[in-house]
C-alpha positions as CSV (number, residue, x, y, z in Angstrom):
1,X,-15.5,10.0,3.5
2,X,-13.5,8.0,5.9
3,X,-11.6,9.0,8.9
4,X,-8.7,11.0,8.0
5,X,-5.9,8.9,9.0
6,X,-3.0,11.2,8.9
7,X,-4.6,13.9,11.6
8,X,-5.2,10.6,14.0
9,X,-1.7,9.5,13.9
10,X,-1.1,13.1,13.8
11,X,1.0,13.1,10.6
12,X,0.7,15.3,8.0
13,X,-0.9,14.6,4.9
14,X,1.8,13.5,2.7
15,X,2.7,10.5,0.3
16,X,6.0,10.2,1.6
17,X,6.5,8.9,5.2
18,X,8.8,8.4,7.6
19,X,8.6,4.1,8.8
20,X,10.4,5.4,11.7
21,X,8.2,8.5,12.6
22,X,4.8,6.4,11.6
23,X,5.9,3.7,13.8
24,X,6.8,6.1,17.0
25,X,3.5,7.6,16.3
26,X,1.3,4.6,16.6
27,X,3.4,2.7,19.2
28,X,2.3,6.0,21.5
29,X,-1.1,5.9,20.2
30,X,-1.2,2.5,21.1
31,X,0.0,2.4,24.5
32,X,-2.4,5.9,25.1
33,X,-5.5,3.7,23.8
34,X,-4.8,0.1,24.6
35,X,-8.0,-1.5,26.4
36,X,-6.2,-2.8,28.8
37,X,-5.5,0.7,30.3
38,X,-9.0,1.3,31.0
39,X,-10.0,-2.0,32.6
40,X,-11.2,0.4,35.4
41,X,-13.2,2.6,33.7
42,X,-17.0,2.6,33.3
43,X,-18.9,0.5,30.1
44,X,-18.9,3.7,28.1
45,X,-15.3,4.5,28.2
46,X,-14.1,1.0,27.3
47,X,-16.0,0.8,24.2
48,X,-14.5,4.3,23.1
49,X,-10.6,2.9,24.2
50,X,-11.3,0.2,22.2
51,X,-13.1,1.7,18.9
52,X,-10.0,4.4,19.1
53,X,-7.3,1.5,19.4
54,X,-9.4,0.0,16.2
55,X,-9.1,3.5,14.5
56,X,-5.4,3.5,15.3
57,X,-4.6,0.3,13.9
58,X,-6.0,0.8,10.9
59,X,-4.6,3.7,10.1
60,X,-2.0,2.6,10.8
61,X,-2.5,-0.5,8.6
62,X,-3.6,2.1,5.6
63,X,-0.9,4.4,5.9
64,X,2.1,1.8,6.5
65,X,1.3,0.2,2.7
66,X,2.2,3.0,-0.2
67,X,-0.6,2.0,-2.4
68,X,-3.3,2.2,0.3
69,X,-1.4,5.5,1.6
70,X,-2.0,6.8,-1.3
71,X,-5.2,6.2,-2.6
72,X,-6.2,7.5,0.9
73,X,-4.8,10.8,0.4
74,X,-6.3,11.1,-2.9
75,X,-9.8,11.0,-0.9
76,X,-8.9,12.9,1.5
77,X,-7.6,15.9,-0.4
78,X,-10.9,15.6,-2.3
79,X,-9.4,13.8,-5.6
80,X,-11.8,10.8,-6.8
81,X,-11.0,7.5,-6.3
82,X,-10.9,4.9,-8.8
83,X,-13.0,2.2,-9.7
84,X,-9.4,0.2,-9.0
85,X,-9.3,-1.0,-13.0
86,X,-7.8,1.3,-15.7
87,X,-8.7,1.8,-19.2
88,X,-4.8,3.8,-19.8
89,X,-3.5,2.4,-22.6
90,X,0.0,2.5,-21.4
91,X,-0.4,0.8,-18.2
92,X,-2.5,-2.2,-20.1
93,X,-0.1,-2.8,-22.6
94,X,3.1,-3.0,-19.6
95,X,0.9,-5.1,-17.5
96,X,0.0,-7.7,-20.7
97,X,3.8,-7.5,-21.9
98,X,4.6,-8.7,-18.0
99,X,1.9,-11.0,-17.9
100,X,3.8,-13.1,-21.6
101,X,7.6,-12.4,-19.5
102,X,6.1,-14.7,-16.6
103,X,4.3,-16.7,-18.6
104,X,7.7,-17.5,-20.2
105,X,9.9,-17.9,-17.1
106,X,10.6,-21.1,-16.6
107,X,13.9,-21.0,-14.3
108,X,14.7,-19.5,-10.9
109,X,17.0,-17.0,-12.2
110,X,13.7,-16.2,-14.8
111,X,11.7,-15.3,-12.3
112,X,14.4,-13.0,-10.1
113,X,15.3,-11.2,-13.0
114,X,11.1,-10.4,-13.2
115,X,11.3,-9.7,-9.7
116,X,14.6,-7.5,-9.7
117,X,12.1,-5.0,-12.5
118,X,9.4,-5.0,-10.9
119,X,11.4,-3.4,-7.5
120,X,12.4,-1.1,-10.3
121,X,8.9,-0.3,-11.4
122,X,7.6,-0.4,-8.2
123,X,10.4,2.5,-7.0
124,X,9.9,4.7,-10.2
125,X,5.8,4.4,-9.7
126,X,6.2,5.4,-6.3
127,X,8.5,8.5,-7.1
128,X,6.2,9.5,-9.7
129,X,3.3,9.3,-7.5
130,X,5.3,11.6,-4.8
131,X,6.1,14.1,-7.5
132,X,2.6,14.2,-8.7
133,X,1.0,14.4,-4.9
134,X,3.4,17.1,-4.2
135,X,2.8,19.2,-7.5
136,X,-0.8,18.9,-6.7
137,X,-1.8,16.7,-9.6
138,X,-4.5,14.2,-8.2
139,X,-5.3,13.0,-11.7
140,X,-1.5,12.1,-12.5
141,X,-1.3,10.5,-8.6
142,X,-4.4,8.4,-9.0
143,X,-2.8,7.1,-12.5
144,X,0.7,6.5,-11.0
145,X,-1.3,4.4,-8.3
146,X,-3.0,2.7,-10.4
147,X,-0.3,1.7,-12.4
148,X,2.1,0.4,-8.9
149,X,-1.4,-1.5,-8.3
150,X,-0.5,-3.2,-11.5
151,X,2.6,-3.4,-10.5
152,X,2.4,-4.8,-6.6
153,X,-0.3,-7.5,-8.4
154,X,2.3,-9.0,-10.4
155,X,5.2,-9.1,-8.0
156,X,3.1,-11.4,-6.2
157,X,1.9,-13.4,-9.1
158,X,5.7,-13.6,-9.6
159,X,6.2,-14.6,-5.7
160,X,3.3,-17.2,-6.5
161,X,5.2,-18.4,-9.3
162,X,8.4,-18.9,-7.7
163,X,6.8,-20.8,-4.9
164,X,5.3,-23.4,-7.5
165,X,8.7,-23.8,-8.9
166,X,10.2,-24.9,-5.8
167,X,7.5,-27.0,-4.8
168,X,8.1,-28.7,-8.6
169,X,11.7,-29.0,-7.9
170,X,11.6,-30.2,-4.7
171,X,9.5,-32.7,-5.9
172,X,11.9,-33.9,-8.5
C-alpha cells in the first residue's frame, strides 16, 4: 500500500476537499520541509528533508486531482483498485455514444456544446462518487470513478479536438 496521503498533509480521509485548506496545508508542509532549510544539517538529514518534500508534493499532486483523490482513498480504506478499464455496460455504451457526438462535431460551437456536458457529467460523477464514499460503498465509488475516468478522457479528446480545428481554420 502506498503512503497514506491524507494523514501527511494531515487531512482527513475524505473525497471531498477543501482547495483552500489542501493548499494552506502543503504551503506549510512545504516551507517546514524545503531543502533549502537544512543546507546546514548533516548528509543524513538532507536526504530525509528532501525524500519528505518529495512525499509532500506528491500528495499533494494525488490529492489536488478528484480522480487520483479518489482512487487513493479507495486503497487506503482497503477497497480494491481497478485494473483502470471497465466491463459496466452502462458506462461503455455512454463513452461509445460520446465517442460518434465527437466524431460528428464539426464546428466550434459542436465541440463547446460536448464540452459544456461533459462539465455536467464530470460534476454529477463526482457527486455520486462523494455520496457513495460517504455511505461507505467502495464498490459504487470505484464505479463512479471509473466512469469520471471515462469522462475526464474524453474532455480532453474534446480539448484535442478543438485545438485541431483552430489550427485548420487558422490555416484557411
Amino acid at each position: 500500500m502506498s503512503h497514506n496521503h491524507f494523514a501527511l498533509l494531515g487531512l482527513e480521509p475524505s473525497f471531498i476537499i477543501e482547495d483552500q485548506t489542501l493548499h494552506q496545508r502543503y504551503g506549510q508542509l512545504q516551507r517546514q520541509f524545503h531543502p533549502d532549510r537544512f543546507i546546514h544539517a548533516s548528509g543524513v538529514e538532507k536526504l530525509q528533508a528532501q525524500q519528505q518534500s518529495v512525499d509532500i508534493n506528491q500528495a499533494y499532486q494525488t490529492l489536488r486531482d478528484p480522480l487520483k483523490r479518489g482512487f487513493h482513498l479507495v486503497e487506503i480504506l482497503g477497497g480494491t483498485l481497478p485494473a483502470y478499464t471497465t466491463t459496466d455496460a452502462t458506462i461503455l455504451i455512454e463513452s461509445m455514444e460520446q465517442r460518434e457526438a465527437l466524431e460528428e462535431a464539426t464546428t466550434p460551437l459542436d465541440l463547446q456544446h460536448l464540452l459544456t456536458e461533459n462539465t455536467t457529467l464530470q460534476n454529477t460523477a463526482k457527486t455520486a462518487i462523494a455520496q457513495a464514499f460517504a455511505a461507505h460503498n467502495l464498490e459504487k465509488a470505484t464505479t463512479h470513478l471509473l466512469r469520471l475516468q471515462y469522462i475526464t478522457k474524453f474532455a480532453a479528446d474534446i480539448a484535442r479536438k478543438q485545438e485541431s480545428l483552430s489550427h485548420v481554420t487558422a490555416n484557411s
